[in-house]
C-alpha positions as CSV (number, residue, x, y, z in Angstrom):
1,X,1.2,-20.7,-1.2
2,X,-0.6,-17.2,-1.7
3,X,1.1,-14.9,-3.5
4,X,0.0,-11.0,-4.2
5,X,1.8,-7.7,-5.0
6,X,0.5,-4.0,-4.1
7,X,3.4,-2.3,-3.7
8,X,3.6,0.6,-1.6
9,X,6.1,3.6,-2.0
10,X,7.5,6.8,-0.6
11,X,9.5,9.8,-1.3
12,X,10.5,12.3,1.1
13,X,12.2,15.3,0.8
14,X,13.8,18.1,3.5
15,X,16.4,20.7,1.9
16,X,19.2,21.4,4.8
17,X,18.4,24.0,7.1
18,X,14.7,24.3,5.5
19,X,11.2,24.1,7.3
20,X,9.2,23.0,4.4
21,X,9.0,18.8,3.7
22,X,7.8,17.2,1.0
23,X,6.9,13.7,0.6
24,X,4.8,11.7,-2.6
25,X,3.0,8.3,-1.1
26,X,1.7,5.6,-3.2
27,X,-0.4,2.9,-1.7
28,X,-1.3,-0.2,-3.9
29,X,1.1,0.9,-6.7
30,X,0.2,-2.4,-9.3
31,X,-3.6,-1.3,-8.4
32,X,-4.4,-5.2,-6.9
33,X,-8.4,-5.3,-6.8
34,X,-8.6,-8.2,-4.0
35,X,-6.4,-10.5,-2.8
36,X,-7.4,-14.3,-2.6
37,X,-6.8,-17.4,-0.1
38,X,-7.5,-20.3,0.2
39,X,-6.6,-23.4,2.1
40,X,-7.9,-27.0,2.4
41,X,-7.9,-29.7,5.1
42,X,-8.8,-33.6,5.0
43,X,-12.8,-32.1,5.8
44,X,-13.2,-28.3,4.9
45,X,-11.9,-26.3,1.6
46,X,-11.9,-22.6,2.3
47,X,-11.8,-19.4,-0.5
48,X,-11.9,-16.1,0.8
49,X,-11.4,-12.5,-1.2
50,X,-10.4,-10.0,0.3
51,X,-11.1,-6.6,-1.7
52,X,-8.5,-3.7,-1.5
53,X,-8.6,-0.2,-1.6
54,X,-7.4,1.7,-5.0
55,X,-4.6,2.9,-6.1
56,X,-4.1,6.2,-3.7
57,X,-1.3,9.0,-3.7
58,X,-1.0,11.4,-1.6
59,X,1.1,14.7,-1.2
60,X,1.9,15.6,1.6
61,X,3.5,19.1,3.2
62,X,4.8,19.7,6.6
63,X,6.2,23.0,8.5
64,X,8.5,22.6,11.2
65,X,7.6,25.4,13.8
């Protein structure tokens, strides 16, 4: 079995009665570099990497209209 982490969060926030939101996203919070798998069979052994992005955050407004 293959086993990674990232870890991807998100915090949103809208006061009552308010236009304005607010929200913080993190993608690939433990900052994973690649993520590996492999697999094998009686004739073929296979190892692939997949590389990730980087740690991202974003912030992020929005205006109700």
């Amino acid at each position: 079995m293959n086993r990674f982490q990232i870890g991807n969060a998100s915090l949103f926030y809208n006061k009552l009665d308010s236009a304005w939101n607010f929200e913080i996203e993190v993608n690939n919070m433990l900052d994973a570099n690649f993520r590996r798998e492999n697999s094998f069979s009686e004739f073929i052994v296979t190892d692939r990497r997949v590389y990730l992005q980087d740690r991202t955050i974003l912030f992020k407004i929005f205006y109700k209209l």
